[in-house]
C-alpha positions as CSV (number, residue, x, y, z in Angstrom):
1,X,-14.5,27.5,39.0
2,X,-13.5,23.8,39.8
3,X,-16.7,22.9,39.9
4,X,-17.6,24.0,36.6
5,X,-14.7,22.3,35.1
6,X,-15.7,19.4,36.3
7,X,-19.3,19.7,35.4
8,X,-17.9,21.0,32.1
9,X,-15.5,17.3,32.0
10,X,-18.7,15.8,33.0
11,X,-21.1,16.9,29.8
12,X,-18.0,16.4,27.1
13,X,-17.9,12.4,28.7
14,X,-21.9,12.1,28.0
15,X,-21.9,13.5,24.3
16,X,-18.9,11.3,23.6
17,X,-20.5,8.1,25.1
18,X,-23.6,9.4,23.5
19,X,-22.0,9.8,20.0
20,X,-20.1,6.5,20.4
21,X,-23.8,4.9,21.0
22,X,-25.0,6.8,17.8
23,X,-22.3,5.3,16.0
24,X,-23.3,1.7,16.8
25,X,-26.9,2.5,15.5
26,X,-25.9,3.8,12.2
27,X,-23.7,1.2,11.3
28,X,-26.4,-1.3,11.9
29,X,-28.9,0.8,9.6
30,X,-25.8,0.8,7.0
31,X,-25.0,-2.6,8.1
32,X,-28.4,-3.9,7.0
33,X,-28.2,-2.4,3.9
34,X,-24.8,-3.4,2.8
35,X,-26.6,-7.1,3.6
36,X,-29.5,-6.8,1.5
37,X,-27.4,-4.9,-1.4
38,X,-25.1,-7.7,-1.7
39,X,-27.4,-10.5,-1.4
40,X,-29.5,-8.8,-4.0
41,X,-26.2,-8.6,-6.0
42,X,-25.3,-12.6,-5.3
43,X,-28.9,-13.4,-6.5
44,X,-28.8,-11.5,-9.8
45,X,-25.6,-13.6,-11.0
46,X,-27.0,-16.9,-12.7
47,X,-25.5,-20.0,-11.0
48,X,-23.9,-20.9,-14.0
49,X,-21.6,-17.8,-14.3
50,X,-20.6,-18.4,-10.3
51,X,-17.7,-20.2,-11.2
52,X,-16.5,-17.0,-13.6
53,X,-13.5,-14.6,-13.3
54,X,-12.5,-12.8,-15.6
55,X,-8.8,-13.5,-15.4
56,X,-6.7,-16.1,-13.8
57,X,-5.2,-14.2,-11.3
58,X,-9.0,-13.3,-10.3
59,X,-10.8,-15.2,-7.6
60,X,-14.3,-16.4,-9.0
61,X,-17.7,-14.6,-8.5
62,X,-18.2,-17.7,-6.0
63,X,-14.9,-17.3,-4.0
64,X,-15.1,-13.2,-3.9
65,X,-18.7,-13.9,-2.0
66,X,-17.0,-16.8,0.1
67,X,-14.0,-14.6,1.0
68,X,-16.5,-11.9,1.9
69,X,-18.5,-13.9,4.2
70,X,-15.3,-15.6,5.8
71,X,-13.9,-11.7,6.1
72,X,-17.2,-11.0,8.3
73,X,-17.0,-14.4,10.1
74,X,-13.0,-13.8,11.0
75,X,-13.1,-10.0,12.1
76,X,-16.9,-10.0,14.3
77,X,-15.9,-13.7,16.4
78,X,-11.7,-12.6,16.4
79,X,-12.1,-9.2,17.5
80,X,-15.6,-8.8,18.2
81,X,-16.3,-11.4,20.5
82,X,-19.1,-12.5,17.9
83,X,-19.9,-16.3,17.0
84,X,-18.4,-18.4,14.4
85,X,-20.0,-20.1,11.4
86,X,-19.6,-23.7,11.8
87,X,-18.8,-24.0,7.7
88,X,-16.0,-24.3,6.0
89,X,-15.6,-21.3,3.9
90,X,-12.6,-21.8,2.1
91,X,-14.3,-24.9,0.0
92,X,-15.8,-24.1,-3.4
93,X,-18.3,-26.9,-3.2
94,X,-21.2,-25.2,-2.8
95,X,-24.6,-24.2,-5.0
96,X,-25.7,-20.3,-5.9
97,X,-28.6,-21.0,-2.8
98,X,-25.9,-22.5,-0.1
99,X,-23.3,-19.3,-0.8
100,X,-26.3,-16.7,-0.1
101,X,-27.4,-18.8,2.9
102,X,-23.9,-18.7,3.9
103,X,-23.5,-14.9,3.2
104,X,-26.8,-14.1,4.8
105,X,-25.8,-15.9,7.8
106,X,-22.1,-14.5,8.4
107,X,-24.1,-10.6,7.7
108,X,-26.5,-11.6,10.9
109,X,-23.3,-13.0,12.7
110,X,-21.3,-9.9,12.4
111,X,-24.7,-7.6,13.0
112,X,-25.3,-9.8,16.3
113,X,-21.8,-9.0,17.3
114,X,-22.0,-4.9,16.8
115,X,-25.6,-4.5,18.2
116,X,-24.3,-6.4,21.5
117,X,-21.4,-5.0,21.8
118,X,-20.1,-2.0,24.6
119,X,-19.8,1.3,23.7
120,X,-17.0,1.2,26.5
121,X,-14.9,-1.2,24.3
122,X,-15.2,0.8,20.7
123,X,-11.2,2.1,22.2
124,X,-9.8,-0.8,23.0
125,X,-6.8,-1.3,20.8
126,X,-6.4,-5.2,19.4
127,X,-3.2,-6.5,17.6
128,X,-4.0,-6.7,14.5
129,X,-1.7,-7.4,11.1
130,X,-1.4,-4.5,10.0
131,X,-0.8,-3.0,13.1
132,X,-2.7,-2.3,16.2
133,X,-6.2,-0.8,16.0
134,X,-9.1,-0.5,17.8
135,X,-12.2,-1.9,17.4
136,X,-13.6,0.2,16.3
137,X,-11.2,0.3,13.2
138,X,-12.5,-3.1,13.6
139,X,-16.1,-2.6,12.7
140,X,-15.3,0.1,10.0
141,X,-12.8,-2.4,8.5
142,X,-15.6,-5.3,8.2
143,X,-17.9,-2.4,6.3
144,X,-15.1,-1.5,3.8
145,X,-13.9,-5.2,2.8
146,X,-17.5,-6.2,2.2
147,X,-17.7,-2.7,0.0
148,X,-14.3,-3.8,-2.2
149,X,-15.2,-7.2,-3.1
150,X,-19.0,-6.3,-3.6
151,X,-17.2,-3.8,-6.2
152,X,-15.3,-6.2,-7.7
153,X,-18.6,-8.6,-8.1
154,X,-20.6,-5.6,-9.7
155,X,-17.5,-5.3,-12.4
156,X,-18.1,-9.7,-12.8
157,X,-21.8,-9.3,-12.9
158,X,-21.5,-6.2,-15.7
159,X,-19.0,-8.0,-17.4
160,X,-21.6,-11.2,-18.0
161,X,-24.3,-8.6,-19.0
162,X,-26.1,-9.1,-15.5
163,X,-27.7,-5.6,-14.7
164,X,-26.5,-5.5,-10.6
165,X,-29.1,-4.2,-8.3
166,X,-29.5,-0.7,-7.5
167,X,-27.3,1.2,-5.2
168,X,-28.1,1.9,-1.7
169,X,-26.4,3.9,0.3
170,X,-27.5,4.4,3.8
């Protein structure tokens, strides 16, 4: 009987290693397609409506793709053990062409970070602000930050009468 329990202890720790490893996979597949969805989304706003919000309070079309990229950049090199974009993504100064090379960039930074990164590790907790998580809280975190301000830009992009790319899922 101990021997089966163990054998049985044995299988349980290969599907979960297995379904962590799964896990990893599909987020780059979704991964990749949050990245070409929101670079599709950054090219269909004119350059001269980059600058737009559409209150005060708002942060510009500009700064919501800045702040996403910078997201991506701070959560894959802090907790990731991914690289850092040698930019400064809190300035404004930049054209409609140097904020997609700058988004397309931090997407392939954060997606170089997941694809390399151990399965063994997805359970390690971090300190984090809002509490400790693990990573990977981490990961899904990253996914669901560049979802809310992609939202928000759709709303900006509707609201200049800019038809926003079609929606892909996974």
């Amino acid at each position: 009987m101990n021997r089966f329990i163990l054998l049985f202890c044995a299988f349980l720790l290969c599907l979960s290693a297995k379904a962590q490893d799964s896990y990893l996979q599909e987020f780059q597949q979704k991964w990749a397609n949050a990245k070409a969805y929101t670079l599709e989304l950054a090219q269909a706003m004119p350059e001269e409506y980059y600058d737009f919000k559409p209150t005060e309070e708002q942060m510009s079309f500009k700064r919501q793709l800045l702040h996403t990229a910078s997201n991506m950049v701070w959560l894959s090199s802090a907790y990731l053990n991914g690289k850092k974009l040698e930019a400064d993504l809190r300035s404004d100064d930049y054209t409609k062409a140097e904020v997609i090379e700058l988004l397309e960039r931090s997407f392939n930074n954060a997606a170089a970070a997941v694809i390399d990164f151990p399965v063994e590790e997805l359970k390690t907790e971090v300190k984090f602000f809002a509490g400790p998580m693990s990573k990977r809280q981490i990961i899904v975190l990253m996914n669901d930050h560049v979802v809310h301000h992609r939202g928000q830009m759709i709303v900006y992009a509707r609201l200049k009468g800019i038809e926003p790319p079609k929606f892909r899922g996974w």
